[in-house]
Residue, then its C-alpha position, 0 to 999 in steps of 0.5 A: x360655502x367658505x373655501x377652507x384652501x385659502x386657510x391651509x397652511x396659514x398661522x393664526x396666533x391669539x391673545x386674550x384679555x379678561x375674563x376666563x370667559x374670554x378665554x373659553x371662547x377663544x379656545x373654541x375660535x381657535x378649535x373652528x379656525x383650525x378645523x378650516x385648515x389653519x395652524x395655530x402658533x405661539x404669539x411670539x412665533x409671527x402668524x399670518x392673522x392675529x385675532x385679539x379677545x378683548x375685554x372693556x371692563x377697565x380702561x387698563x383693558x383698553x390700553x392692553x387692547x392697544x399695545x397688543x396691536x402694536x405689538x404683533x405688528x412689530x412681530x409682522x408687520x404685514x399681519x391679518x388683525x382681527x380684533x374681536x370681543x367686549x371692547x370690540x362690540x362697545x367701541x369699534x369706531x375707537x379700533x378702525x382708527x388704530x393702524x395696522x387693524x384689519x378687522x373688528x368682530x362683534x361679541x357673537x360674531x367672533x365665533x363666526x370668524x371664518x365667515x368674514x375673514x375672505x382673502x386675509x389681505x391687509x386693508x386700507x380701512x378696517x371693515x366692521x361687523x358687529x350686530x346690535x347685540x341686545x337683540x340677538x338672542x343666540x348664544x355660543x358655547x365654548x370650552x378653554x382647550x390648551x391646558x388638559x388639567x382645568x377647562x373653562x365651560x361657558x354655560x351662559x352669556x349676557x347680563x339683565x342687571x345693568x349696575x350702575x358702574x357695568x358696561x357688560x350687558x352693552x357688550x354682551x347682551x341680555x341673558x341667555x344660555x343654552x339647554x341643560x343637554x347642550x352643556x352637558x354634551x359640552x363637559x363630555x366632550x371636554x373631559x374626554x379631551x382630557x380634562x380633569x376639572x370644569x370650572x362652570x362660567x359665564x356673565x351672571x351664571x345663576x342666571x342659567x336657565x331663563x332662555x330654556x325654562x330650566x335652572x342653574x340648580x338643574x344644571x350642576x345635578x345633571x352635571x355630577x352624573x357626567x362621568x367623563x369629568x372627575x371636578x367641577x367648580x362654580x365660578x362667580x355667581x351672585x349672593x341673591x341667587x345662590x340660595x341654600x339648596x345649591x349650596x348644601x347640594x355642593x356640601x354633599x356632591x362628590x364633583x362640586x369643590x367647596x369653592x365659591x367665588x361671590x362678588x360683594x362689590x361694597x360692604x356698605x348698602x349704601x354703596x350696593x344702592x348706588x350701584x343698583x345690586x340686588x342684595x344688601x350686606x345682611x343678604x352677603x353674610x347670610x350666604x357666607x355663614x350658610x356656606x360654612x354651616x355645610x361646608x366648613x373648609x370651603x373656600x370664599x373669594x370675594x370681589x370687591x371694587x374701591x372708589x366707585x362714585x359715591x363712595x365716601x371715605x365712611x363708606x369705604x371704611x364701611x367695606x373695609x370694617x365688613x370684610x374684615x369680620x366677614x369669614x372668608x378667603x380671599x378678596x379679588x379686588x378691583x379699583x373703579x375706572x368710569x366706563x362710558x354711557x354707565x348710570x354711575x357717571x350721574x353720582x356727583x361724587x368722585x373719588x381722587x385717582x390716588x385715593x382709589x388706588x390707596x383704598x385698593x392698597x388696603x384691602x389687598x393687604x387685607x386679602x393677603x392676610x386672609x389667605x394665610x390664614x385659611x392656608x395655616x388653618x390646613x396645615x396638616x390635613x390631607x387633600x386631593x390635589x389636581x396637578x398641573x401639566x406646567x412647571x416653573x422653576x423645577x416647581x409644579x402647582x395644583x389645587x386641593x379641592x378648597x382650592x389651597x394653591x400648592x406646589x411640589x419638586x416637578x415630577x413627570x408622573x404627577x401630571x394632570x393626576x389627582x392624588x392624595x397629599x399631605x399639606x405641609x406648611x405655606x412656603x414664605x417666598x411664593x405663598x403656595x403650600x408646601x406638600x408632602x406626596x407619597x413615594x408610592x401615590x396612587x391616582x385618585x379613581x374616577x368618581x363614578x356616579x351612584x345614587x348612594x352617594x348624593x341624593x339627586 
């Protein structure tokens, strides 16, 4: 039995780097750690306790992990330093050594971390606890609070794929999810603190379903029936498990946003090869034009990773050639850094630093071009647009249902509603588009769920 008066009036403030996975869990780390009795404050105020989500993706997370240390020690030196997550788990020998570290928490863990905090006195020496993650088999739902417009649900953790480049099933473990009725009891207890639209994520999402017998598929058709959300989104899920019944599922849903996030990694096979994907660019394509054949406005992010071992200036030209006559949104483009026990460290080939950095170059501008060009070709039409509670510069922002980024004078009544709009044209200095909102909108009702409208 922990005992919570230890916790009352203590200050707990958090830091989060990665993923929105990363991100829900720690909304949830900061739900259970206030339920003990603590309060939570802003980074910058100066808490009791620190707790650092990190992320090992990159070895820019790393260094982020560190500075972020040093950081809250300079805002109180006597802090209790937790850090937990990806990085956490892979290295945590790496983190006792940083000074000022009090404790390290593996990935699952951390949604314990009441358990192992005791008496929060600083440490001579780190204590370390994190489990031998490939063999745990529990998973830990979480959901992002802080922003009421748009939470992130977690719906499954893990990864069985193990790609060459990708140390996420070492942090993670394998893949497992919780049942179809936990996550759905999840989203009801998110929308009805407040959240308009759900964003569906995890590490390999179309993976759902493995450690209960059910289906990602199954999922999102409960899900359009919760009718305390009015949006859901499906974050990214692989192009060989997004088949063509979710997809015309999303077509003809009133929830789903046609919004799809698909990581490519490489236009070219031989690369996919290298790094041991399941799916090769004829698969890729087939997906993106079966989305636009029921979905024609949807909206298409790509990810895409440059100078990854092996990867030759033909091959590269390969990606490049690819995305450019592939008809989507978006590229999210990430630049490869070798990550420790990886197959990727076997290919012989390296690619220079500042030839990576170059290729990035390229298909960033290349993004940018294909954003405004999705965004000029709805010029004029009219969406729904979820505000966002936050302003910057007198400007609010939201998200049309393709999610087109739009911004708007700040008004008081917008907040966290969904109305319908005019889209204007895409302002040249922030690259957001520019609306035009009715002196008298009207909040867009809450969808309510009738077998008329989407056959399930």
């Amino acid at each position: 039995m922990i005992d919570q008066s230890q916790f009352q009036q203590r200050r707990v403030a958090f830091y989060t780097l990665g993923c929105k996975l990363n991100f829900s869990e720690t909304s949830t780390i900061a739900r259970h750690l206030q339920e003990e009795g603590f309060t939570r404050v802003d980074f910058r105020e100066g808490a009791d306790i620190y707790v650092i989500n990190t992320c090992s993706v990159t070895e820019t997370a790393e260094k982020k992990c560190r500075y972020t240390i040093k950081k809250a020690l300079r805002i109180n030196p006597k802090a209790f330093i937790v850090v937990t997550g990806c990085f956490a788990q892979l290295k945590p020998g790496n983190i006792v050594k940083i000074e000022g570290v009090d404790m390290v928490l593996g990935s699952n863990e951390k949604l314990d971390m009441s358990f192992y905090l005791g008496s929060l006195e600083k440490k001579q020496q780190a204590e370390v606890h994190a489990g031998n993650i490939a063999r745990d088999k529990r998973f830990m739902p979480s959901w992002s609070s802080g922003d009421r417009t748009r939470t992130f649900l977690k719906v499954q953790d893990g990864c069985d794929y193990f790609c060459s480049y990708c140390t996420i099933p070492l942090a993670r473990g394998r893949s497992r999810n919780g049942s179809i009725e936990e996550t759905v009891r999840q989203a009801r207890e998110a929308g009805n603190a407040g959240a308009k639209e759900i964003i569906l994520t995890g590490v390999n999402i179309g993976d759902f379903g493995k450690s209960t017998g059910e289906n990602f598929f199954k999922l999102i058709q409960t899900l359009e029936k919760v009718e305390e959300v009015q949006r859901f989104r499906i974050s990214s899920i692989e192009p060989n498990l997004l088949n063509e019944e979710i997809i015309r599922f999303v077509g003809e849903s009133a929830k789903f946003m046609p919004h799809f996030h698909i990581p490519l990694q490489s236009g070219s096979d031989k690369v996919l090869e290298l790094m041991k994907r399941r799916y090769n660019t004829t698969l890729f394509r087939e997906r993106v034009e079966t989305i636009h054949k029921y979905i024609p406005d949807a909206f298409i992010g790509v990810d895409v990773i440059t100078g990854v071992r092996g990867e030759t200036e033909e091959e590269f030209e390969n990606t490049r050639q690819f995305l450019s006559e592939l008809d989507v949104s978006q590229l999210h483009v990430f630049t490869y850094s070798e990550r420790p026990n990886t197959q990727a460290l076997k290919i012989e080939y390296s690619v220079p630093q500042d030839e990576r950095k170059r290729r990035s170059t390229v298909l960033h501008e290349l993004s940018n071009y294909k954003v405004r060009k999705f965004y000029q070709q709805n010029e004029g039409l009219e969406s729904e647009v979820l505000f966002e509670e936050h302003a910057t510069d007198n400007l609010m922002h939201g998200f049309t249902e393709n999610y087109i980024k739009v911004e708007s004078p700040y008004t008081e009544a917008l907040k966290n509603k969904i109305v319908k709009v005019k889209l204007k044209e895409t302002s040249p200095q922030t690259g957001n588009m520019t609306i035009e909102v009715p002196k008298n909108f009207i909040e867009v009702n809450s969808f309510q769920y009738s077998p008329k409208n989407l056959q399930i």
